[in-house]
Backbone and ligand atoms as CSV (ligand in chain L), in Angstrom:
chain,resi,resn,atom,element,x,y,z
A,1,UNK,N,N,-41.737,12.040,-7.164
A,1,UNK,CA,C,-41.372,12.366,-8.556
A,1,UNK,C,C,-42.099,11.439,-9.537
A,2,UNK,N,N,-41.849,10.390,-9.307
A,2,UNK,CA,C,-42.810,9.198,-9.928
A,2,UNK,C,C,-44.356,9.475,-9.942
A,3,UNK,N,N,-44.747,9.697,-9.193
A,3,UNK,CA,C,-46.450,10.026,-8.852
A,3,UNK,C,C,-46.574,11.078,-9.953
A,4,UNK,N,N,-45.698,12.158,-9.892
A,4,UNK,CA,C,-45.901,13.068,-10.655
A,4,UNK,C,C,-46.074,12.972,-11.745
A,5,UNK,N,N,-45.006,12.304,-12.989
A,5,UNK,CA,C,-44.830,11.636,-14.105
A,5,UNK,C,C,-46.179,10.773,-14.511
A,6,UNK,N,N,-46.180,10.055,-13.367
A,6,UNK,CA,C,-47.714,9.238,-14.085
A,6,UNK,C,C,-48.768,10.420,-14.216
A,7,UNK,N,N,-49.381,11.312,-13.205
A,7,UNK,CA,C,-49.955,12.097,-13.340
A,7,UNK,C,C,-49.718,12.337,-15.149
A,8,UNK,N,N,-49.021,13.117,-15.133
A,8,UNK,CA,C,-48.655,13.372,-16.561
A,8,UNK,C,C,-48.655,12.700,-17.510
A,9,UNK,N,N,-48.389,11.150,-17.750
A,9,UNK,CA,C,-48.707,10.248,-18.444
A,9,UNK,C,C,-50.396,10.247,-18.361
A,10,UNK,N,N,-50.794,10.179,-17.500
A,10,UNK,CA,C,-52.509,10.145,-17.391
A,10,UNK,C,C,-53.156,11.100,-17.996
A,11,UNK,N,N,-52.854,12.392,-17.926
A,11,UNK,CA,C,-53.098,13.674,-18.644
A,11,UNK,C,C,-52.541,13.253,-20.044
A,12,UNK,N,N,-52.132,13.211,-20.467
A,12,UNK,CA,C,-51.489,13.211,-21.766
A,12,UNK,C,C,-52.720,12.002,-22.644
A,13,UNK,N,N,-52.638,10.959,-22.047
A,13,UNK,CA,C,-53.743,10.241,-22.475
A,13,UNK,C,C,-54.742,10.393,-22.782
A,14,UNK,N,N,-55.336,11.243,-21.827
A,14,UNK,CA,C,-57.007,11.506,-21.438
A,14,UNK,C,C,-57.192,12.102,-22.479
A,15,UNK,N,N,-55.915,13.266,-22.928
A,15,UNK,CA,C,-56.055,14.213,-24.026
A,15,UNK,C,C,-55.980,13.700,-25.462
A,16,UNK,N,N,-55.397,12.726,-25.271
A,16,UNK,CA,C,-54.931,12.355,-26.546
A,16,UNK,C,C,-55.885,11.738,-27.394
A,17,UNK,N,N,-56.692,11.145,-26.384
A,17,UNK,CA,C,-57.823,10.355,-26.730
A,17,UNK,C,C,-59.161,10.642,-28.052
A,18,UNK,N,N,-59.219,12.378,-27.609
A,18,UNK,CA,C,-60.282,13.110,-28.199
A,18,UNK,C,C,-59.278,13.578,-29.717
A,19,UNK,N,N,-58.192,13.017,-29.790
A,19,UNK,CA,C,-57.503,13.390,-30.659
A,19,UNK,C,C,-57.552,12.792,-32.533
A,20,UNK,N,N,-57.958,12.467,-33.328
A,20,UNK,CA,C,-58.150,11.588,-34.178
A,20,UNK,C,C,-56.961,11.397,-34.456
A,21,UNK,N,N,-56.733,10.149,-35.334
A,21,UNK,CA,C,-55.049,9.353,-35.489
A,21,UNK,C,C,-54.696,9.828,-37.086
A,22,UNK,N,N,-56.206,10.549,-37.805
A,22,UNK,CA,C,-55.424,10.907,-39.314
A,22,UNK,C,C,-54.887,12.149,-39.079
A,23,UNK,N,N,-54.703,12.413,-40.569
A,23,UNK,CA,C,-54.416,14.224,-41.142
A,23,UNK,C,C,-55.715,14.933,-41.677
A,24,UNK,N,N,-55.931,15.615,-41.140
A,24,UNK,CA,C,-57.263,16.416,-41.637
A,24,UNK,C,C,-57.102,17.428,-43.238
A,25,UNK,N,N,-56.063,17.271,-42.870
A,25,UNK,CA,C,-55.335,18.308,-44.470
A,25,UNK,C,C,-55.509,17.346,-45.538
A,26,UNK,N,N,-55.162,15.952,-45.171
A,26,UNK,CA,C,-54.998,14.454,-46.442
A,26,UNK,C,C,-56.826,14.427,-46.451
A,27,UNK,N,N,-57.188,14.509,-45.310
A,27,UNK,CA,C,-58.269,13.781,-45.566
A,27,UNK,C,C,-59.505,14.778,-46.235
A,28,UNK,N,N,-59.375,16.165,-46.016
A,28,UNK,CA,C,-59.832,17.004,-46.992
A,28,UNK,C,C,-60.090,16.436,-48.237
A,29,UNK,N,N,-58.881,16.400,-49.049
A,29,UNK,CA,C,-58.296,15.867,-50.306
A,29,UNK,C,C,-59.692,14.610,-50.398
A,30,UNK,N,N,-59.016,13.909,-49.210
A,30,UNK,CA,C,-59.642,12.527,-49.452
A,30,UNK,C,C,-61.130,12.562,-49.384
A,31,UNK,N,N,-61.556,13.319,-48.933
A,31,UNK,CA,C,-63.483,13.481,-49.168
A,31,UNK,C,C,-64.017,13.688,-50.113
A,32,UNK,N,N,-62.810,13.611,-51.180
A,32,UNK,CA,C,-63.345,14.226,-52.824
A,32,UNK,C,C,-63.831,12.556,-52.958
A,33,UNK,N,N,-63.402,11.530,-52.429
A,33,UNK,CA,C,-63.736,10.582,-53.176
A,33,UNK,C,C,-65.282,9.882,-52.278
A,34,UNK,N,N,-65.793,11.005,-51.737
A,34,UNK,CA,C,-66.862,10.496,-50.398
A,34,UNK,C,C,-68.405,11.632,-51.546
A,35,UNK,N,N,-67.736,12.622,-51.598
A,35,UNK,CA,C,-68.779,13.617,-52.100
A,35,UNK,C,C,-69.730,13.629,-53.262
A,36,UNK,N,N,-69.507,12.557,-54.167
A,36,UNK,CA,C,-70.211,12.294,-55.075
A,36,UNK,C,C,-71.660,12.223,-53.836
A,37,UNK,N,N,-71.516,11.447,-53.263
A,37,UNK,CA,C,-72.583,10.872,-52.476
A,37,UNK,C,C,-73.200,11.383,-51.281
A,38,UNK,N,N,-71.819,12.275,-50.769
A,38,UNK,CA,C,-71.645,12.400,-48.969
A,38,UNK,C,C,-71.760,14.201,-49.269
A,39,UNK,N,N,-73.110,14.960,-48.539
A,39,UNK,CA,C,-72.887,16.265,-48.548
A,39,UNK,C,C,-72.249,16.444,-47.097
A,40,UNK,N,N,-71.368,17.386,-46.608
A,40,UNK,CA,C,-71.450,18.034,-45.270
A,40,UNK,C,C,-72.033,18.901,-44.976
A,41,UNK,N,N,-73.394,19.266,-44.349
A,41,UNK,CA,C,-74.218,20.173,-44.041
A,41,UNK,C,C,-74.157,20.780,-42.298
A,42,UNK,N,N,-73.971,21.675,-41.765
A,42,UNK,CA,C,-74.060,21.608,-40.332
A,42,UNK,C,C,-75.459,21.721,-39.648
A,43,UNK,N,N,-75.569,21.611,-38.644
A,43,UNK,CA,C,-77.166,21.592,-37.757
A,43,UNK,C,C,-77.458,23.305,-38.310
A,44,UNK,N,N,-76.716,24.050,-38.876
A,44,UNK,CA,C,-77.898,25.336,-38.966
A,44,UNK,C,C,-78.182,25.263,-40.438
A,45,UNK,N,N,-77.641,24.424,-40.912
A,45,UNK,CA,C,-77.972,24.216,-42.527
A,45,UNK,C,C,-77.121,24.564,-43.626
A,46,UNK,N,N,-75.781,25.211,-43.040
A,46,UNK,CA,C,-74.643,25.468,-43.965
A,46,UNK,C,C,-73.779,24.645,-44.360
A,47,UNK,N,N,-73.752,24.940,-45.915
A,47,UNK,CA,C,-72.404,24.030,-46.305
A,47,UNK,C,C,-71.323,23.873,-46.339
A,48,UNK,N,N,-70.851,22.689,-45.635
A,48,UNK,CA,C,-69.421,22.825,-45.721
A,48,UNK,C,C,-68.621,21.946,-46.935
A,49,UNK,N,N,-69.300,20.827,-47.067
A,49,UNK,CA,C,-69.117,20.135,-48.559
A,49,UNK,C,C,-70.216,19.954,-49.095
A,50,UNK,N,N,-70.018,21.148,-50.815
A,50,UNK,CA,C,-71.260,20.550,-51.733
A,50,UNK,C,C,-71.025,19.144,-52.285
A,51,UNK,N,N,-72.133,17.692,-51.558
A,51,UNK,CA,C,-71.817,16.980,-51.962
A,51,UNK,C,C,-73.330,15.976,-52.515
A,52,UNK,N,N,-73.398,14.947,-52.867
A,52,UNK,CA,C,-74.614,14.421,-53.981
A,52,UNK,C,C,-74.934,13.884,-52.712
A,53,UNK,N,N,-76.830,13.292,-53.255
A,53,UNK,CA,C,-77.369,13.253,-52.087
A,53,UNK,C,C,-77.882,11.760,-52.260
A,54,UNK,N,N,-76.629,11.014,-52.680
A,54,UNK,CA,C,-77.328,9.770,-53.306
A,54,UNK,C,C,-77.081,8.977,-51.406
A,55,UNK,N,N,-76.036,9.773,-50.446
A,55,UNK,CA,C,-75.812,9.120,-49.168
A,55,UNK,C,C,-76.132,10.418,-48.546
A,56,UNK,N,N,-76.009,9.903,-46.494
A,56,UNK,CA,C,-76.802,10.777,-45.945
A,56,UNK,C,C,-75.406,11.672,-45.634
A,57,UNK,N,N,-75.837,13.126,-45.345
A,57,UNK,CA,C,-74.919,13.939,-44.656
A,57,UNK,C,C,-73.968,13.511,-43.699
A,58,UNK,N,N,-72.345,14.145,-43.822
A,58,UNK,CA,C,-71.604,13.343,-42.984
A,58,UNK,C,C,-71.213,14.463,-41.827
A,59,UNK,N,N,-71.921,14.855,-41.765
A,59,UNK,CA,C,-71.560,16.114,-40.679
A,59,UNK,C,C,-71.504,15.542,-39.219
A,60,UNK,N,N,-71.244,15.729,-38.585
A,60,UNK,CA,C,-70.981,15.149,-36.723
A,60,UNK,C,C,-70.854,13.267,-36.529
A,61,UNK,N,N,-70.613,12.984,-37.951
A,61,UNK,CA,C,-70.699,11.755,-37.378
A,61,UNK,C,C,-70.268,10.916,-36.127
A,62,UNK,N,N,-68.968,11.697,-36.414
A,62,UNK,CA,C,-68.642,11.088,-34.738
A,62,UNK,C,C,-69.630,11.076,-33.753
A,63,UNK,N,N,-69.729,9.778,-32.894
A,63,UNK,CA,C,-70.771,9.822,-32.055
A,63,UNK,C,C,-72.048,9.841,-32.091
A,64,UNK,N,N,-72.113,9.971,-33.512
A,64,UNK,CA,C,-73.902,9.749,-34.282
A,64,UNK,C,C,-74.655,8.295,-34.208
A,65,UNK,N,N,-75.566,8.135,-34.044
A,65,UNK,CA,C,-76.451,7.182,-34.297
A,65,UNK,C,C,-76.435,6.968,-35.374
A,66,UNK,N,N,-75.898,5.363,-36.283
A,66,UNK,CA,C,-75.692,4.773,-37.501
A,66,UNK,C,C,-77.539,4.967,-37.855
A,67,UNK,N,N,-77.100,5.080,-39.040
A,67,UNK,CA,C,-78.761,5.185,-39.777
A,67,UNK,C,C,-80.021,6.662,-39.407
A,68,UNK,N,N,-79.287,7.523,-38.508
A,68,UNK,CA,C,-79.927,8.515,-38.577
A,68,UNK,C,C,-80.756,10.116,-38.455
A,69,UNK,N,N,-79.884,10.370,-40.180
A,69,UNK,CA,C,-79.877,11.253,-40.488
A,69,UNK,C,C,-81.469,11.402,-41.226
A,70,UNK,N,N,-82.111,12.327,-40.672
A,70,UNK,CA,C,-83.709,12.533,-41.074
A,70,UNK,C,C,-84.161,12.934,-42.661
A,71,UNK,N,N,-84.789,12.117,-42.708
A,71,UNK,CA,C,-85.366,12.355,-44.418
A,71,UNK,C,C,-84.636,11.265,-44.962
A,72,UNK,N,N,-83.353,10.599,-44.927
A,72,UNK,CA,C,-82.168,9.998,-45.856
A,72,UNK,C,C,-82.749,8.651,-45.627
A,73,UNK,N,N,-83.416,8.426,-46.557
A,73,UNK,CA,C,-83.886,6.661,-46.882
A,73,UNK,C,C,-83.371,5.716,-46.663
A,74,UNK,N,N,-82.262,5.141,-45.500
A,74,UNK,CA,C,-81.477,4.433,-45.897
A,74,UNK,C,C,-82.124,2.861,-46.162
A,75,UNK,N,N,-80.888,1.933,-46.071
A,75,UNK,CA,C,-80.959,0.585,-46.103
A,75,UNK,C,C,-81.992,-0.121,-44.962
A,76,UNK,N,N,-82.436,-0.841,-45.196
A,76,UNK,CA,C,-83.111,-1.765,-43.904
A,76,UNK,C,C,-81.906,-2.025,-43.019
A,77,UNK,N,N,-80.454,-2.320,-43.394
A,77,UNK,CA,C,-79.683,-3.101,-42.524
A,77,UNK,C,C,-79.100,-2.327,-42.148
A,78,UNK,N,N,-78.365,-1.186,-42.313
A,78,UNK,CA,C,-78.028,0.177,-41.635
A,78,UNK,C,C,-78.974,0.940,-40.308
A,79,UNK,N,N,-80.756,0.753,-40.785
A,79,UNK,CA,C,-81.514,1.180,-40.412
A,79,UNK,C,C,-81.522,-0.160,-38.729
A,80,UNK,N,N,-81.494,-1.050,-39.099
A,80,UNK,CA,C,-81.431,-2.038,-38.037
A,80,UNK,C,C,-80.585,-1.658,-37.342
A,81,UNK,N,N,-79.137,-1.761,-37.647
A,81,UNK,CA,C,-78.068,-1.312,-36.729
A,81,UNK,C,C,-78.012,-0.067,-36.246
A,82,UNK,N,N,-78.680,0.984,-36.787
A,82,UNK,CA,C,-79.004,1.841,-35.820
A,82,UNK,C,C,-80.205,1.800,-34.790
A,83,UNK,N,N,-80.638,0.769,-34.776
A,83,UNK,CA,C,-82.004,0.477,-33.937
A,83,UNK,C,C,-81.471,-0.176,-32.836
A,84,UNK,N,N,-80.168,-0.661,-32.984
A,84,UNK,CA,C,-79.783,-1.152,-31.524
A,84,UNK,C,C,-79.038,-0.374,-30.851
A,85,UNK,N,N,-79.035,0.934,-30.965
A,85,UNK,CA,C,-78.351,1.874,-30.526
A,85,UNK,C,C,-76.619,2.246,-30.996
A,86,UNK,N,N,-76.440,1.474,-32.164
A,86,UNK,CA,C,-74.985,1.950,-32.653
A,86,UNK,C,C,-74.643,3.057,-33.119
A,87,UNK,N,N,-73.434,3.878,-32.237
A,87,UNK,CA,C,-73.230,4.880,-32.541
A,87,UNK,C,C,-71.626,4.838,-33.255
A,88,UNK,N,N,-71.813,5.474,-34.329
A,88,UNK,CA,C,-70.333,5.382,-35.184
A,88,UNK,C,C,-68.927,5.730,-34.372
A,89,UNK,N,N,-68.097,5.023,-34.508
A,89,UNK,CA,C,-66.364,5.806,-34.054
A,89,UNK,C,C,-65.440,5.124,-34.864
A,90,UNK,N,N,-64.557,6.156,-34.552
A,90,UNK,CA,C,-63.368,6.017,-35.648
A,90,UNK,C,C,-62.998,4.578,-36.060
A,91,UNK,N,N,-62.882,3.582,-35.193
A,91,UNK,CA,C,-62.433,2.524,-35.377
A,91,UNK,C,C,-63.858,1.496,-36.541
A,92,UNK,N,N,-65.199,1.967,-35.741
A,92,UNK,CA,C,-66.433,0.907,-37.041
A,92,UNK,C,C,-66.055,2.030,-38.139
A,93,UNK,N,N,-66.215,3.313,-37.816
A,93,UNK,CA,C,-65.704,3.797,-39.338
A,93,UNK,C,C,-65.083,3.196,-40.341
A,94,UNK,N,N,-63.702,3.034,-40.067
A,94,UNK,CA,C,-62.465,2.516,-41.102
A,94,UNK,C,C,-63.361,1.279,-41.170
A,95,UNK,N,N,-63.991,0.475,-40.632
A,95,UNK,CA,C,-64.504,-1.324,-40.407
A,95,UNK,C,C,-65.438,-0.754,-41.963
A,96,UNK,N,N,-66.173,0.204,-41.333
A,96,UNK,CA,C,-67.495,-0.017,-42.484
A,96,UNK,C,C,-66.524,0.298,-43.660
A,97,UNK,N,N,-66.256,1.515,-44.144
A,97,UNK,CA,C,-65.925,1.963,-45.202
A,97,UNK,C,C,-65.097,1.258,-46.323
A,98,UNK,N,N,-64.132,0.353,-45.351
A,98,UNK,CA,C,-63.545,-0.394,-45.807
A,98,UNK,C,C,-64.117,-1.744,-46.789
A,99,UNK,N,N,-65.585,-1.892,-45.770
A,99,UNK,CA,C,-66.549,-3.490,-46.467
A,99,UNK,C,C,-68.170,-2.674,-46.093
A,100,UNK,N,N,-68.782,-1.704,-46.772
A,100,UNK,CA,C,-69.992,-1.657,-46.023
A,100,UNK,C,C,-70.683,-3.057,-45.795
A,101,UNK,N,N,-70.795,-3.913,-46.721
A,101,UNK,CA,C,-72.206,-5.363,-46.815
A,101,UNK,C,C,-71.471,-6.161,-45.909
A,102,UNK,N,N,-70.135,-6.107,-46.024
A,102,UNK,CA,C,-69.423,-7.082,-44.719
A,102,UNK,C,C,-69.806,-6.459,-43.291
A,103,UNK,N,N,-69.114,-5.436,-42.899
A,103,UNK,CA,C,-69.595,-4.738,-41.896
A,103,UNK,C,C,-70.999,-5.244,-40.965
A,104,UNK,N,N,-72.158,-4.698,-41.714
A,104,UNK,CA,C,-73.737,-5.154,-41.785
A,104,UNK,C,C,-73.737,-6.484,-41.247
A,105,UNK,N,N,-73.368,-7.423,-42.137
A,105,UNK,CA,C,-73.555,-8.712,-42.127
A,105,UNK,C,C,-72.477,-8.642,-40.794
A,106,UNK,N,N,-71.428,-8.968,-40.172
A,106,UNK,CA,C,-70.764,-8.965,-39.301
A,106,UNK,C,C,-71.730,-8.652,-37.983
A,107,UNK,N,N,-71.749,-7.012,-38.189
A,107,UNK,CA,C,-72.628,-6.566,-37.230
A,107,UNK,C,C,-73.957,-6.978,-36.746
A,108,UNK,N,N,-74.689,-7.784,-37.856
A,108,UNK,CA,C,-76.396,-8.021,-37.539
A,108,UNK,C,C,-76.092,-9.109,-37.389
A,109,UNK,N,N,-75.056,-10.186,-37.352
A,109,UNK,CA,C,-74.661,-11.487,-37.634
A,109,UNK,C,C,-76.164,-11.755,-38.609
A,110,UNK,N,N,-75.976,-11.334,-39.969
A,110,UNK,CA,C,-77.001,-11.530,-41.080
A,110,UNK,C,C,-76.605,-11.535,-42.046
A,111,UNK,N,N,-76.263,-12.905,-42.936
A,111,UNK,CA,C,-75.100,-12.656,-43.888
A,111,UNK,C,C,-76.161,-12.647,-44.899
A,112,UNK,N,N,-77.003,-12.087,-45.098
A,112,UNK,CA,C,-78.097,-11.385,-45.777
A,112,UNK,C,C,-78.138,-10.140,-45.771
A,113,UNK,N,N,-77.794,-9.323,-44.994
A,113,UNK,CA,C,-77.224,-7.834,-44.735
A,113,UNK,C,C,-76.873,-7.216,-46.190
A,114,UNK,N,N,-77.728,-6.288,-46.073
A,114,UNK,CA,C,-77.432,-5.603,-47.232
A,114,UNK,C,C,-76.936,-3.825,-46.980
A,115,UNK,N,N,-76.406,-3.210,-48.121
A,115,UNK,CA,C,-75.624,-1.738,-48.050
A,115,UNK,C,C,-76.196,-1.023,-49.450
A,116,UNK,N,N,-76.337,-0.201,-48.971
A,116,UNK,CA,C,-77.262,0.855,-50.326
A,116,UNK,C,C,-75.687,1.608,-50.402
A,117,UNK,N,N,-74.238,1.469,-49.679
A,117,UNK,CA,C,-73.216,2.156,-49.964
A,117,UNK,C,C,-72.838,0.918,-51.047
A,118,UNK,N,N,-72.517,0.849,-51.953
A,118,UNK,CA,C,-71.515,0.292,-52.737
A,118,UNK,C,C,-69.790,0.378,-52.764
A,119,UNK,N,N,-69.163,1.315,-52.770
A,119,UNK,CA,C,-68.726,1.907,-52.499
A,119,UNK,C,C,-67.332,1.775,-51.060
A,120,UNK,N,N,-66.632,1.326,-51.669
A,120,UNK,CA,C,-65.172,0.654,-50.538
A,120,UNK,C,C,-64.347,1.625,-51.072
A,121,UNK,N,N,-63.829,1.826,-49.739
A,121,UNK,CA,C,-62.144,1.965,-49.507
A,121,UNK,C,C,-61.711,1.753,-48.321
A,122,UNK,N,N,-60.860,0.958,-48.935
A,122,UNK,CA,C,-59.955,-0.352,-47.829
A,122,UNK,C,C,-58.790,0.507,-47.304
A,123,UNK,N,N,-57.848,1.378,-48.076
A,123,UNK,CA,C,-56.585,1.910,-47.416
A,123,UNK,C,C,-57.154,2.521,-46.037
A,124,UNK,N,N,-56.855,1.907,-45.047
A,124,UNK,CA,C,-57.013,2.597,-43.299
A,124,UNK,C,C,-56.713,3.828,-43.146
A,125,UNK,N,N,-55.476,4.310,-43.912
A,125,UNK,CA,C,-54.795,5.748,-43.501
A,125,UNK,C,C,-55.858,6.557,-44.527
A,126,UNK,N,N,-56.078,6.224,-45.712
A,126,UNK,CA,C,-56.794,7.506,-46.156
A,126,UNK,C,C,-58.717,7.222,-45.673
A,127,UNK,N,N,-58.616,6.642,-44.814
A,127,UNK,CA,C,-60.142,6.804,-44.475
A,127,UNK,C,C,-59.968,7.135,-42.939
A,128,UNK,N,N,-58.835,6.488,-42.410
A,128,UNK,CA,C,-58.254,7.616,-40.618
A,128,UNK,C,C,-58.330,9.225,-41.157
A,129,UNK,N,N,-57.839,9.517,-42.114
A,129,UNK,CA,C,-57.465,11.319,-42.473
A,129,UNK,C,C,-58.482,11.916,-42.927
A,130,UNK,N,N,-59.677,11.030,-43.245
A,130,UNK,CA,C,-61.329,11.197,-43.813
A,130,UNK,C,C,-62.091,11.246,-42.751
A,131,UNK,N,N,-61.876,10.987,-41.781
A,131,UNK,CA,C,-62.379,10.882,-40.297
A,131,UNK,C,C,-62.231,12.350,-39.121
A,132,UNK,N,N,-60.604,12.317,-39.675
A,132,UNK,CA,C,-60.269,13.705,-38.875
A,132,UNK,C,C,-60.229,14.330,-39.900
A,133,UNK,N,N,-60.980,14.685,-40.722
A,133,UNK,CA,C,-61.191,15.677,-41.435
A,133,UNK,C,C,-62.498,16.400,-41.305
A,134,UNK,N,N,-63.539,14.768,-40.850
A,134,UNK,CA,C,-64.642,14.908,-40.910
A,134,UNK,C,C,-65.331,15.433,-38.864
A,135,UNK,N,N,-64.259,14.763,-38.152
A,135,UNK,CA,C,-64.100,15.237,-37.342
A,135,UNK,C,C,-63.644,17.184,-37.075
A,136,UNK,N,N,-62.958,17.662,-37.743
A,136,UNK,CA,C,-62.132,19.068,-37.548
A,136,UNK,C,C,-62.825,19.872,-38.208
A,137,UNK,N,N,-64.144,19.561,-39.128
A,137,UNK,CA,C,-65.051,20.189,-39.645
A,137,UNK,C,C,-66.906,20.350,-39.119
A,138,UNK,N,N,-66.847,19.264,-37.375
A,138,UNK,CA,C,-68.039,19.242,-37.274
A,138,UNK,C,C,-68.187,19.460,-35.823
A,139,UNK,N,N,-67.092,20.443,-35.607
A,139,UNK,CA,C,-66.833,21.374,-34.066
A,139,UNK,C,C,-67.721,22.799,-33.740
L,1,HEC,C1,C,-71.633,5.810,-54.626
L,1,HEC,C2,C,-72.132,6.590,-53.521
L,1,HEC,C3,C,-71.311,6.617,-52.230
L,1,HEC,C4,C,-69.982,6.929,-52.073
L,1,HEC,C5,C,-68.952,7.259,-53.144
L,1,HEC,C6,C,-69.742,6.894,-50.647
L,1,HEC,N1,N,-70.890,6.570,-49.969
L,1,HEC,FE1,FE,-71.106,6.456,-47.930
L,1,HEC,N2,N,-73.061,5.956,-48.168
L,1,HEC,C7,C,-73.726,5.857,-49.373
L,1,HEC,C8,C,-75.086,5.415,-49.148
L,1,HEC,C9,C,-76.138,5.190,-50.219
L,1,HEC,C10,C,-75.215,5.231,-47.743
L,1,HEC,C11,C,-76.420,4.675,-46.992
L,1,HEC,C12,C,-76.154,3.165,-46.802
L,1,HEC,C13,C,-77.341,2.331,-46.379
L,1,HEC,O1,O,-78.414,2.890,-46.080
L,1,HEC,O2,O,-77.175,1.092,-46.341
L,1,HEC,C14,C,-73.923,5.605,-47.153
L,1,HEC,C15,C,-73.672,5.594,-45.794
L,1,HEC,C16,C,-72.484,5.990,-45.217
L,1,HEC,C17,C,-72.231,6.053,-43.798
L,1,HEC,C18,C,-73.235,5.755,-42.693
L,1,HEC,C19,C,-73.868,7.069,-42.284
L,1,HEC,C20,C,-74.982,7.007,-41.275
L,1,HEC,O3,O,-75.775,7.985,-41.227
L,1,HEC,O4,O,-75.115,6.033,-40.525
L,1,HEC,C21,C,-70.941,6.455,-43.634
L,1,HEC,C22,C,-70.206,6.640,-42.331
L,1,HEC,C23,C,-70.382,6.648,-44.969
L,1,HEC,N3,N,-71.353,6.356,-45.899
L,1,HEC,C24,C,-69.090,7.071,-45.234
L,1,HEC,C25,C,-68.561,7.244,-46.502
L,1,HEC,C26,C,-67.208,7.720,-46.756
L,1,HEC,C27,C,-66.208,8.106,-45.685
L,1,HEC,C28,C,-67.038,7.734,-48.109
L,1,HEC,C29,C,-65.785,8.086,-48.894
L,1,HEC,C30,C,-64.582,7.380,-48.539
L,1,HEC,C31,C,-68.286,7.281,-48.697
L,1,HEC,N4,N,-69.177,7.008,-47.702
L,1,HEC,C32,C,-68.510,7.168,-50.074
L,1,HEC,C33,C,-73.202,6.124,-50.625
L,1,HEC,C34,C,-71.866,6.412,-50.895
């Protein structure tokens, strides 16, 4: 009976995992404050958020290679950290968004690190619900 239960505890996990921890409904909302900058475009070229192109497309980020999205100019220090193979998840998400130039600097240990994002928000929950939003839109 026990064996069984864990089974089930194990399943439940495995699943839960691929699960994001926001609200995709809040975080909708909450991409209004991403879109000045942030378009969502998908790999066939449709829009899902008309958004300014002053940052790169946020479409699949999950699991993306930091720094690159093709054509989008970024920063040298973004561009670095994606040169060592960093790929974004939920958890550097909330890290960056919260401090992009901290982040950088943290990450390159380069407290010279610079961010072409300006641009913070620190509340965790409305950038978790910006995540699975951004997640539930790039399936
Ligand atoms: C004022 C414009 C602006 C706003 C507002 C803004 N960003 Fe950005 N964002 C940028 C720029 C510019 C970059 C490129 C940074 C660099 O190259 O250093 C960027 C980069 C990013 C990246 C890295 C993408 C990659 O390809 O590696 C993520 C993730 C991101 N922004 C998330 C967000 C989220 C989430 C919001 C809203 C909560 C947001 N940004 C709001 C301008 C903005």
């Amino acid at each position: 009976m026990n064996k069984v239960l864990n089974i089930c505890a194990i399943v439940t996990m495995v699943a839960s995992s691929a699960v994001a921890a926001g609200d995709a409904t809040k975080g909708k909302k909450g991409f209004n404050k991403c879109k000045s900058c942030h378009m969502i475009v998908d790999d066939g070229g449709n829009t899902i958020v008309k958004g300014g192109k002053t940052g790169p497309n946020l479409y699949g980020i999950s699991g993306r290679t930091a720094g690159s999205v093709d054509g989008f100019k970024y920063g040298k220090s973004l561009a670095a950290l994606g040169e060592t193979g960093f790929v974004w998840s939920e958890a550097e998400f909330v890290t960056y968004v919260a401090n992009p130039k901290k982040f950088l600097a943290d990450k390159l240990d380069d407290k010279k690190a610079k961010s072409k994002m300006s641009f913070k928000l620190k509340k965790e929950a409305d950038v978790l619900n910006i995540w699975a939003y951004l997640l539930s839109v790039s399936e």
